[in-house]
N, C-alpha and C positions, 0 to 999 in steps of 0.2 A: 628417346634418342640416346644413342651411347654417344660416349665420352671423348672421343673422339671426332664422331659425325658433330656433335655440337661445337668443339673447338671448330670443326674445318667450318661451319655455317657460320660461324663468332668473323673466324677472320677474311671466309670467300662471301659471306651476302650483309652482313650487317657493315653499315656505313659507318669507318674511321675516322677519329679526329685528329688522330695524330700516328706517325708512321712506325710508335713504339709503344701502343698499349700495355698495361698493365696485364693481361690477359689470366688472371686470376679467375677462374670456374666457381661459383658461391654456388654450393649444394642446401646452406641452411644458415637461417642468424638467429643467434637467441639473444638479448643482455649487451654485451658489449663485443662479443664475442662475432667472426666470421668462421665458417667452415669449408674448407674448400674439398674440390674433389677430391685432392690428394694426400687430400688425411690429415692435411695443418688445419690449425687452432690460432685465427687470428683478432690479434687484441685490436681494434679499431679504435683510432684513436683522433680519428679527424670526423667522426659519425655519417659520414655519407657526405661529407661537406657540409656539415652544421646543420644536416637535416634530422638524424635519429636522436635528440635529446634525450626522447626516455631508453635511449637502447633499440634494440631491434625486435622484434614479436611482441610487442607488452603487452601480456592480455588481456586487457581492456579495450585498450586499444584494437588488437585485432577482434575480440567479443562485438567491440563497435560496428564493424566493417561485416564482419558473417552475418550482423542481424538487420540492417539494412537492405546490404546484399538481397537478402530473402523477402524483404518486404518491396522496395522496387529500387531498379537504378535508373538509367535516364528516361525521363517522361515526356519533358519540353525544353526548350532553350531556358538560359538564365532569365528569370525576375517574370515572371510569366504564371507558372505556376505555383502554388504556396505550397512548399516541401518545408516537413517541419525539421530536419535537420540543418538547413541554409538556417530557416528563421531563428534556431534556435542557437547557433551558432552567431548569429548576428548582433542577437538581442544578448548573449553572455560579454564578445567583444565592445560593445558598444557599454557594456555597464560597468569595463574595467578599464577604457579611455577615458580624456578629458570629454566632459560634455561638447565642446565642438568639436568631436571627433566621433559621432553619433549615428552613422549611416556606416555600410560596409556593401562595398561593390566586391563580387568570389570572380576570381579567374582561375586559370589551372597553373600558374606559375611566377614567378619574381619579372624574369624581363616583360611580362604581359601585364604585371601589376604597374610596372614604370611606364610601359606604352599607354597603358590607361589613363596614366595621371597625367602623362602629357600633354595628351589629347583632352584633357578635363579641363588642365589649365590653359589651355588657347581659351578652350570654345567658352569657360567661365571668364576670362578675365578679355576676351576681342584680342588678344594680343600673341604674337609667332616668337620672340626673342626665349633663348633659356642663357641661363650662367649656372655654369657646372665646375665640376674641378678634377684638375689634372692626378691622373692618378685614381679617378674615384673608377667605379666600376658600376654596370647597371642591367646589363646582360649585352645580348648578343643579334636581336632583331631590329631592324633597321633604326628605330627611333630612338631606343635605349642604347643603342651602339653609338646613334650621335651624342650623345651626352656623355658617352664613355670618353675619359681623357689618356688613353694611352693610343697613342697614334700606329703602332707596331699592328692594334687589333682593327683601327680604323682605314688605314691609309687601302687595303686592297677593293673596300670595299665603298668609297668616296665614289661619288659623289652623296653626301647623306645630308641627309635635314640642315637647311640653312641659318644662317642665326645664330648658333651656341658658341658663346664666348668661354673662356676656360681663364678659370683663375689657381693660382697655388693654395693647396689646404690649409689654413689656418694663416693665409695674407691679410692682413687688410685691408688690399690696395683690391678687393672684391667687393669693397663697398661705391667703388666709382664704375663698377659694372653692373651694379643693380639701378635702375633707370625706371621711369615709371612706363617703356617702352616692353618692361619686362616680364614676358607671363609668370616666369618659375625661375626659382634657384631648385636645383635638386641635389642631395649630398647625402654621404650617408655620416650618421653622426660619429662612427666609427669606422673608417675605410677599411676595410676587410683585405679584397684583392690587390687593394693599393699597399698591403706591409701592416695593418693590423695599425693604425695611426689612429687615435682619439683627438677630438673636438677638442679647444681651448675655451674653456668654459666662457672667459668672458669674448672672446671671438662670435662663438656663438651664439649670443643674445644680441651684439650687437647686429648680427646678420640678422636674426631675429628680427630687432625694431627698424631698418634698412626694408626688410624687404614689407612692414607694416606703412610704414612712411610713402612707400612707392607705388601701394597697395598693386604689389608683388605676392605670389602666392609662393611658402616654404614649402616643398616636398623633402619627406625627411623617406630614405629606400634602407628599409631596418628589416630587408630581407634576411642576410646575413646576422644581425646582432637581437634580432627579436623573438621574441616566448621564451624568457627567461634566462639566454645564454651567457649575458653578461651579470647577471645577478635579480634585476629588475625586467618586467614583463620585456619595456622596450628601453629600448639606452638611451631615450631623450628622456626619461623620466632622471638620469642622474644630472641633467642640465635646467630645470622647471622652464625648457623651453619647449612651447608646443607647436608643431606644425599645423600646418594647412590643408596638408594632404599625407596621408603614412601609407608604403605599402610595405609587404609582409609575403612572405612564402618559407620556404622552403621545411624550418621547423613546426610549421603551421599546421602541418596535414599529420601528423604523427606518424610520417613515412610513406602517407598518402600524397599523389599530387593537386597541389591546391596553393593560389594564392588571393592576393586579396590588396582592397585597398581602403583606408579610412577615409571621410571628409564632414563635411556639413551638408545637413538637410539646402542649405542655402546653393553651395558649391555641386550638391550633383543634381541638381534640377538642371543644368544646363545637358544632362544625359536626356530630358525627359522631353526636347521640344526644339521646333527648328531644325531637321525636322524627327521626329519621337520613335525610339530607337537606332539612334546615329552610334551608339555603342554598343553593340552587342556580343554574345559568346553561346556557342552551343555547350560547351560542356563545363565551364567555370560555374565554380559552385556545385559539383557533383553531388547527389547525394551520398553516396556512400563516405568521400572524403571528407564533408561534410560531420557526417557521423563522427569519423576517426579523428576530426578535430577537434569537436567539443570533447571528447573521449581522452585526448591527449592533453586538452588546454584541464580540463579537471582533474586530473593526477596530478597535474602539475602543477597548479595550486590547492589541492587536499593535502597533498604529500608533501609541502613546503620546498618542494626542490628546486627551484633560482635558491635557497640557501647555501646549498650546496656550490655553486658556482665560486663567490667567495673563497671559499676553503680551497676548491681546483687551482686560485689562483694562489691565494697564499701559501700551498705546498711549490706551487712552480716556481713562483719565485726563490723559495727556499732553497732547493734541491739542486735548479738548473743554474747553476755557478761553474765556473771553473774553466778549464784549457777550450779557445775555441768560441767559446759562448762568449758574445759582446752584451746582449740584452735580450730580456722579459718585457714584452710588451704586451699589453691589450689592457682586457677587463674582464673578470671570471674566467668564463670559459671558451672566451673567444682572444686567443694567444697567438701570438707570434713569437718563437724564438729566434732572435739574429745570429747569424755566425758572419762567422771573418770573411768566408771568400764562397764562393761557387763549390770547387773542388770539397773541399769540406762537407759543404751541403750535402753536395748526392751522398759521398760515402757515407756521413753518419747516416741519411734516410733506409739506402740500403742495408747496412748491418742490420739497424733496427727491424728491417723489415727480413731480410733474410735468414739474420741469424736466430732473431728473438720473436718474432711472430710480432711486429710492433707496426700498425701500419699510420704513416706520417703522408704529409704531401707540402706541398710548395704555393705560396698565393701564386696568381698567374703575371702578378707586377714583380717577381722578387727570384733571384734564384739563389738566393741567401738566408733567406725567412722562413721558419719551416712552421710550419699554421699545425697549431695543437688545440685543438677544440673538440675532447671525451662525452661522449653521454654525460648527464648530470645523475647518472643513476650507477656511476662507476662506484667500486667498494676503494675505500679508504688504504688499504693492505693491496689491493690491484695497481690505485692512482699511484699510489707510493714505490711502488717497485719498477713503475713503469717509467717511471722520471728517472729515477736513480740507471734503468737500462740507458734512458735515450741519453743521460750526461752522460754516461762511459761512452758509449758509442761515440757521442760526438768529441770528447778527447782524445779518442785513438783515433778518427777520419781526422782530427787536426794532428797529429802527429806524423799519418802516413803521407800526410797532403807535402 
């Protein structure tokens, strides 16, 4: 398809989400790098939205995927068949969570991992109520849309799932809506789309022992902040608080699509009866993604790279000071930088990305927060130059603003 014919099919047959795509052509990734048709060389600096941690092609990772590929791809629905990529995949996740976190149900994505565990935690605990929080995020399919607390994404699409009370992140006044009426809290321990906001440690244990008392089940959605991005595998490991239920995508598939969700042998038996296959998936848990994951979760603990994250952060905070910039938020390498106003925003986003081949974006809560979250496999001499760009940039959008 020429170059052409492909843009007119991009913006006459493929379904828009917004009425001002990015409409960027990717002819090839390698590393950190994008390549477009038209001959730029772009520094990707949000990874696919926290999906490409090791970068883009890493060959291993794709090694993983061409020898699968040849050996089979889909056979049977999920949990049916024994594919030794699921299992083996299962049995490496299960032996780097806590031990009640020992089973792994594969789906093919994050908001399908949240609808999983919704439906896990009714049909486990008899009970319909959730407590979510305002501003959290959880996808976009009916169930995980009711638990999403921003009304802007929810209101066109109401009437949704009844029940879900909404509390403010890090309130404490969420401990008198945890009730024993109450199947789930779900939260993620670091709000990503909500502005890149971290858990208050001691907050969060006490939700913790709240929702143990009420024998309420904790679903922690570490789609966003998990396989390494913050430093440790998942980001409730910096709190020694463990859920009930985890799920996990996006980084997960090493650019494959694939997610997933933890629990206890105890907790997914209620998948297994009443009546036996009440949750099922045809293509969750692929093999081939499958493959690409355990291929991705091993470089990325051979290679020690969540080390790496640390350092992402400690240059950002470093660097990113000055005209414009109010704060450095997150944790490794899942960042928010704040600016002053709107106006500011887009312009520094665009220099960066116009001028310098820098490509930034925006959480979907925030039009101030510009979400920088690099491959962990960026070079030292790249990360460094590339901060140093987006300050300037963003001092001269504050000065035109």
């Amino acid at each position: 398809m020429s170059q052409d014919s492909s843009r007119d099919a991009f913006y006459r047959h493929v379904a828009q989400t917004s009425d001002a795509p990015m409409g960027l052509e990717i002819v090839s990734a390698d590393g950190v790098f994008l390549r477009t048709r038209d001959g730029r060389e772009i520094v990707d600096f949000i990874s696919g939205i926290a999906v490409s941690l090791l970068g883009h092609g890493h060959p291993e990772v794709v090694r993983a995927v061409q020898e699968q590929a040849a050996r089979h791809m889909h056979v049977m629905v999920y949990g049916e068949f024994i594919q030794r990529p699921q299992s083996a995949l299962a049995a490496r996740l299960a032996s780097l969570l806590p031990d009640s976190l020992d089973r792994i149900y594969f789906v093919n994505s994050g908001t399908e991992a949240n609808e999983a565990a919704l439906k896990l935690a009714k049909k486990h605990t008899g009970r319909h109520r959730f407590v979510a929080f305002r501003d959290g995020y959880h996808g976009d399919t009916q169930g995980s849309l009711s638990v999403t607390g921003r009304d802007v994404y929810r209101v066109p699409y109401e009437p949704l799932l009844p029940d879900v009370a909404f509390s403010g992140f890090n309130d404490p006044a969420v401990m008198e809506l945890i009730t024993d009426e109450v199947a789930a809290v779900i939260m993620e321990p670091i709000q990503g789309e909500g502005g890149i906001i971290a858990s208050d440690p001691q907050w969060l244990a006490a939700v913790r022992k709240r929702c143990t008392e009420t024998g309420t089940l904790l679903i922690f959605d570490e789609i966003q902040s998990g396989f390494g991005r913050t430093g440790r595998l998942f980001a409730f490991e910096y709190y020694g608080v463990v859920p009930d239920i985890l799920t996990m995508a996006k980084a997960m598939g090493g650019g494959m699509p694939l997610g997933g969700l933890a629990s206890s042998s105890d907790i997914f038996r209620a998948f297994m009866f009443d009546p036996p296959l009440n949750h099922v998936t045809t293509f969750g848990g692929h093999p081939v993604s499958c493959a690409a994951a355990d291929a991705a979760l091993n470089v990325l603990i051979r290679d020690g790279l969540m080390e790496r994250a640390p350092e992402i952060e400690r240059m950002a905070r470093e660097i990113l000071r000055g005209t414009g910039i109010v704060e450095v938020r997150g944790r490794g390498a899942m960042l928010g930088l704040q600016l002053t106003d709107a106006e500011t925003t887009r312009k520094a986003v665009a220099h960066c990305m116009d001028e310098h081949g820098i490509l930034l974006g925006w959480t979907l809560h925030s039009n101030t927060l510009v979400r920088l979250a690099p491959p962990l496999i960026i070079d030292h001499a790249l990360l460094e130059q590339s901060l140093m760009t987006i300050r300037d940039a963003v001092a001269r959008a504050a000065r035109d603003s």
